[in-house]
N, CA, C and O atoms as a GROMACS GRO file, in nm:
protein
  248
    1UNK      N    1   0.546  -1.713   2.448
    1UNK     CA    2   0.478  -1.586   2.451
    1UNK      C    3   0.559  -1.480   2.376
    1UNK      O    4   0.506  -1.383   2.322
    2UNK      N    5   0.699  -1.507   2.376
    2UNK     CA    6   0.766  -1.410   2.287
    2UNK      C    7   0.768  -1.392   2.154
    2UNK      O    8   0.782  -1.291   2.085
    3UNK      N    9   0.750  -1.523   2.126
    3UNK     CA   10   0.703  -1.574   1.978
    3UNK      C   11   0.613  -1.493   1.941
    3UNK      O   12   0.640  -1.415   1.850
    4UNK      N   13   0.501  -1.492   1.995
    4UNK     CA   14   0.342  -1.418   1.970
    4UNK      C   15   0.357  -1.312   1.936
    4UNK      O   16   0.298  -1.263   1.839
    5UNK      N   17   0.472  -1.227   2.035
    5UNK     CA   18   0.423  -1.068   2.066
    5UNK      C   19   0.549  -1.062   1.907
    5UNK      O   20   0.502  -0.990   1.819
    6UNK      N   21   0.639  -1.102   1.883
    6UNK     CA   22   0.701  -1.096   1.752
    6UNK      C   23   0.652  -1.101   1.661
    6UNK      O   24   0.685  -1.018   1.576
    7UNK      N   25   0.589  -1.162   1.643
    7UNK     CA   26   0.482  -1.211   1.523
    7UNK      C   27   0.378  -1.120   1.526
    7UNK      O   28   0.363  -1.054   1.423
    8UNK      N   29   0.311  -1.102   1.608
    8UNK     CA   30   0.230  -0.990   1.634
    8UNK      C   31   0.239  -0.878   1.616
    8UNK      O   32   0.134  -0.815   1.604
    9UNK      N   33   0.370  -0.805   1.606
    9UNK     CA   34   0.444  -0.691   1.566
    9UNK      C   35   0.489  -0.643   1.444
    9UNK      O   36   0.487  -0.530   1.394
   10UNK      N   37   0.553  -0.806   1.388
   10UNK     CA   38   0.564  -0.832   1.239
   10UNK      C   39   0.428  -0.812   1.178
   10UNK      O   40   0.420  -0.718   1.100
   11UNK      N   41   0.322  -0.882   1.198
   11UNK     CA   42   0.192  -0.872   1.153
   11UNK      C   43   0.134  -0.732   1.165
   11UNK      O   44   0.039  -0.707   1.092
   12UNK      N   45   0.174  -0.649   1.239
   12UNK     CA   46   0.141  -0.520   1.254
   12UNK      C   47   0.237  -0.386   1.184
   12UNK      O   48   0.187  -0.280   1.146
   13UNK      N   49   0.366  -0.417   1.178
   13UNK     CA   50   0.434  -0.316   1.090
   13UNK      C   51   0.422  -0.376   0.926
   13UNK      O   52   0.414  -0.292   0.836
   14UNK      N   53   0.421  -0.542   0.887
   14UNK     CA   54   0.377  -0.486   0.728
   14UNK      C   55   0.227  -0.461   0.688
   14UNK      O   56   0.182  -0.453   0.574
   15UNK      N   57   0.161  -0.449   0.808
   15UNK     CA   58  -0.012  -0.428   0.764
   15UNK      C   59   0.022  -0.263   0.736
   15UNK      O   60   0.011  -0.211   0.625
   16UNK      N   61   0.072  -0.184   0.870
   16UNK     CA   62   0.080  -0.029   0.841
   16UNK      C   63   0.164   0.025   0.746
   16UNK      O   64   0.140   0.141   0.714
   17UNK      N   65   0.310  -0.062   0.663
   17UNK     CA   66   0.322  -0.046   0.597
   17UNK      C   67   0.306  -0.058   0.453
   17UNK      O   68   0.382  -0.012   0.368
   18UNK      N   69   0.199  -0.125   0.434
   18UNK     CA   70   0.094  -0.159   0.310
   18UNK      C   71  -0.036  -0.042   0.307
   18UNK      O   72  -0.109  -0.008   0.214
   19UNK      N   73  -0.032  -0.006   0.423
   19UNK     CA   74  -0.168   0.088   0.427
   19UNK      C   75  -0.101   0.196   0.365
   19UNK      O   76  -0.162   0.241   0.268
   20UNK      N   77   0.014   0.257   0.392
   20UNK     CA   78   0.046   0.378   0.350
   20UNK      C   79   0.011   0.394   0.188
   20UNK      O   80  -0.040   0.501   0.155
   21UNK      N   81   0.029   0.321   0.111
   21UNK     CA   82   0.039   0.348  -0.016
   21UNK      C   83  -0.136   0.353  -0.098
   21UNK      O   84  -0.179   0.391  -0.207
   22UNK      N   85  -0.199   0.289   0.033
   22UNK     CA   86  -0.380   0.376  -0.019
   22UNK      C   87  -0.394   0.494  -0.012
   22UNK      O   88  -0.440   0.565  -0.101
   23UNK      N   89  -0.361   0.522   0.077
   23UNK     CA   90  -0.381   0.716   0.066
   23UNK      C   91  -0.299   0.767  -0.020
   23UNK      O   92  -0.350   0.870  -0.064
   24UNK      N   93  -0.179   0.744  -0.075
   24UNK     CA   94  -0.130   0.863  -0.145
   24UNK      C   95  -0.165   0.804  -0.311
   24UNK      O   96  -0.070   0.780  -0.386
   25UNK      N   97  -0.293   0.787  -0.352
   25UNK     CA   98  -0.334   0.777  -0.459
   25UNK      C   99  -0.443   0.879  -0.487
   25UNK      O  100  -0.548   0.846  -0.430
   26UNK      N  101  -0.451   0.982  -0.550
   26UNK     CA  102  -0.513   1.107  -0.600
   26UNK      C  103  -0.674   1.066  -0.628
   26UNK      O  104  -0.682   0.951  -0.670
   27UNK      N  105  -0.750   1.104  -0.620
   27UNK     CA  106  -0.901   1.093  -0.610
   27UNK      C  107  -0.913   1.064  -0.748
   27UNK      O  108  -0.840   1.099  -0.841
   28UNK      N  109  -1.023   0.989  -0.750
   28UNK     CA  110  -1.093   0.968  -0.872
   28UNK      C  111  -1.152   1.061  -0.970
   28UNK      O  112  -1.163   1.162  -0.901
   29UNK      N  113  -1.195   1.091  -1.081
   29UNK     CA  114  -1.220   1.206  -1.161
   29UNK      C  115  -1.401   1.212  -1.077
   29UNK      O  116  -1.450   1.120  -1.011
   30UNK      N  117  -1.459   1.331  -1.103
   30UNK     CA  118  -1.542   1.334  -1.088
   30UNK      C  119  -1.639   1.300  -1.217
   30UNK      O  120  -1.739   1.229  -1.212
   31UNK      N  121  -1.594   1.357  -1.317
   31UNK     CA  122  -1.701   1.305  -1.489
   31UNK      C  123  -1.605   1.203  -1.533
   31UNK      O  124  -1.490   1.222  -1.571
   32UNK      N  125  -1.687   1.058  -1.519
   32UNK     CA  126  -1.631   0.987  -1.640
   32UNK      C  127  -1.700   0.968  -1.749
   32UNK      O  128  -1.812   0.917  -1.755
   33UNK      N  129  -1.602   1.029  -1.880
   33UNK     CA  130  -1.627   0.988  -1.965
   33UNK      C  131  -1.701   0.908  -2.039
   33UNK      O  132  -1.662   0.799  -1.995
   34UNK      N  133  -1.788   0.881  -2.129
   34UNK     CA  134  -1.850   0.826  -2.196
   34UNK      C  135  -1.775   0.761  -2.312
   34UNK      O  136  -1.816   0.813  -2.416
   35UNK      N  137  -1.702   0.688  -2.333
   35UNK     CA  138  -1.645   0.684  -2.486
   35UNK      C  139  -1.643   0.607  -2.596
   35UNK      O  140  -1.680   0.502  -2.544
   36UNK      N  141  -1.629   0.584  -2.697
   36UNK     CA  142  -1.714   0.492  -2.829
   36UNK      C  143  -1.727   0.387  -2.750
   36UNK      O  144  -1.836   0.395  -2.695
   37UNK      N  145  -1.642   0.247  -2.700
   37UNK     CA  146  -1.694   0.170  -2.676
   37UNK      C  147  -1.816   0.139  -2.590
   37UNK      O  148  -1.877   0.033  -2.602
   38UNK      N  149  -1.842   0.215  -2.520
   38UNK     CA  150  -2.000   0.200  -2.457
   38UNK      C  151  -2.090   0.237  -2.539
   38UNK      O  152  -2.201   0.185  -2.539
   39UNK      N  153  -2.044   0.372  -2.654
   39UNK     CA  154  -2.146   0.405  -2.762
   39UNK      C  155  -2.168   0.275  -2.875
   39UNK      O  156  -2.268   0.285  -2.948
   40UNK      N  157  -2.102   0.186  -2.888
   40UNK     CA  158  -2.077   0.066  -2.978
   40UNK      C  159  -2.180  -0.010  -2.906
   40UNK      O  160  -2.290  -0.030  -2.958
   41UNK      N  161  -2.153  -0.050  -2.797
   41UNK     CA  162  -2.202  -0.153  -2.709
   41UNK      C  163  -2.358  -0.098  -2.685
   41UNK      O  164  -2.427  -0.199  -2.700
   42UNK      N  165  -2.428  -0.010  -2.661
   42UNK     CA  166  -2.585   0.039  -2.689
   42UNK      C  167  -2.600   0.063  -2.858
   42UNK      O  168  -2.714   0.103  -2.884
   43UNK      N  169  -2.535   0.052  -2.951
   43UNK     CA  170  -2.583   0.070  -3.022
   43UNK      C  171  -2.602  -0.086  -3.085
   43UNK      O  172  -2.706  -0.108  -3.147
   44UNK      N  173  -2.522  -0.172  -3.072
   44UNK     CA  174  -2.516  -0.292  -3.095
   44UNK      C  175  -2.647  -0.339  -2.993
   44UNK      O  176  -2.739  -0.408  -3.036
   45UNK      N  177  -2.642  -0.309  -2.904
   45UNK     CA  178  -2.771  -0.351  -2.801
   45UNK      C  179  -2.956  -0.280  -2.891
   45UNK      O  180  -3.059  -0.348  -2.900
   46UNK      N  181  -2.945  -0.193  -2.920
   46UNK     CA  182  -3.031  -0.147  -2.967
   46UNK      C  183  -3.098  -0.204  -3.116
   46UNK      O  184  -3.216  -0.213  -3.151
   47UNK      N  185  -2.933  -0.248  -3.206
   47UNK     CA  186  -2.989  -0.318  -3.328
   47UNK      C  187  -3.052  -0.459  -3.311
   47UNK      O  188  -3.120  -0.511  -3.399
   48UNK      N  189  -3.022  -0.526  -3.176
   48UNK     CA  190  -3.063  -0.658  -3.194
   48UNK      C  191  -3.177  -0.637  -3.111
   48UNK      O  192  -3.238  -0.743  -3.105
   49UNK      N  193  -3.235  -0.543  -3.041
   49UNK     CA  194  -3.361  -0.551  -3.015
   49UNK      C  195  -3.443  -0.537  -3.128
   49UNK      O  196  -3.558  -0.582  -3.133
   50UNK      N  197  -3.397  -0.486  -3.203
   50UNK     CA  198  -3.470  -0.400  -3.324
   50UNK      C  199  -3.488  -0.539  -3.444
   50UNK      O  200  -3.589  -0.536  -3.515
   51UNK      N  201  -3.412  -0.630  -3.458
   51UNK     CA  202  -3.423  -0.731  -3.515
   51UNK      C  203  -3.496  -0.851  -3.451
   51UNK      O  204  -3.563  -0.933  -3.513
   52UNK      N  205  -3.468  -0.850  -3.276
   52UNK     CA  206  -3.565  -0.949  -3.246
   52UNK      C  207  -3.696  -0.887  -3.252
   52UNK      O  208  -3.780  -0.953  -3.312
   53UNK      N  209  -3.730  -0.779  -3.206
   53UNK     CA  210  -3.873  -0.723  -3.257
   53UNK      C  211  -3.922  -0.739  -3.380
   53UNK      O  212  -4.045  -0.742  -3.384
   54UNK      N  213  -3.892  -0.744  -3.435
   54UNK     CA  214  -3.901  -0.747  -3.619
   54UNK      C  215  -3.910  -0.911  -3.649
   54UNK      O  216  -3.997  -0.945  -3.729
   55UNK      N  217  -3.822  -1.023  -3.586
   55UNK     CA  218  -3.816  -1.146  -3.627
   55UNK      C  219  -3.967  -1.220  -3.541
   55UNK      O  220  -4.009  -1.334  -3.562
   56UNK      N  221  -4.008  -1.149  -3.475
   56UNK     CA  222  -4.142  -1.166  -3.388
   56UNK      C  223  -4.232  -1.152  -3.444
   56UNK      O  224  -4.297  -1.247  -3.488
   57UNK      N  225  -4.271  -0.996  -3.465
   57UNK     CA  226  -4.386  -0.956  -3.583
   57UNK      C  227  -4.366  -1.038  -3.718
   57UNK      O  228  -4.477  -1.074  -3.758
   58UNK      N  229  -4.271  -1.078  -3.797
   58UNK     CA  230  -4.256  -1.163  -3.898
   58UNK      C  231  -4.312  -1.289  -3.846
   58UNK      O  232  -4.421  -1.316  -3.897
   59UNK      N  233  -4.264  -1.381  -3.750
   59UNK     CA  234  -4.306  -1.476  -3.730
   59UNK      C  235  -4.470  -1.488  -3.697
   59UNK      O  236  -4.545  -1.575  -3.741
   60UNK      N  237  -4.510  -1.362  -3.594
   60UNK     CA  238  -4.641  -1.380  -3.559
   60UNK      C  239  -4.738  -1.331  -3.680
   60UNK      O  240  -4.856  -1.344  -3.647
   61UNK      N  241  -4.731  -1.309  -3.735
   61UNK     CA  242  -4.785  -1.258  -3.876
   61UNK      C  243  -4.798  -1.362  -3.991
   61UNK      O  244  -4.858  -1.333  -4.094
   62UNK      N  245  -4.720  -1.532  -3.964
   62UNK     CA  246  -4.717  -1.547  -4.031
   62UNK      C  247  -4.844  -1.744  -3.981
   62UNK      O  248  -4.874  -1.822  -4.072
   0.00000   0.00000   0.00000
């Protein structure tokens, strides 16, 4: 039983001392940013709709 409550204690001071270091991390921004690579990534998304639309009407047209 002494075993337990040791272990049990151990298991309980490095849990509370792991918790401490979540809170002292500063809040998240409120605006994130937008920045080229997501502008790359819709615009690249946008040209290949624009080509499978186009490789459709070509095909069905033909």
């Amino acid at each position: 039983m002494k075993r337990l409550g040791k272990i049990s204690l151990y298991a309980a001071m490095l849990f509370l001392s792991t918790t401490g270091g979540i809170f002292a991390q500063p809040p998240p921004p409120e605006e994130i940013p937008v920045d080229g690579g997501a502008a790359l990534l819709l615009g690249a998304g946008a040209a290949y709709a624009i080509k499978k639309y186009r490789d459709y009407r070509k095909k069905k047209n033909q």
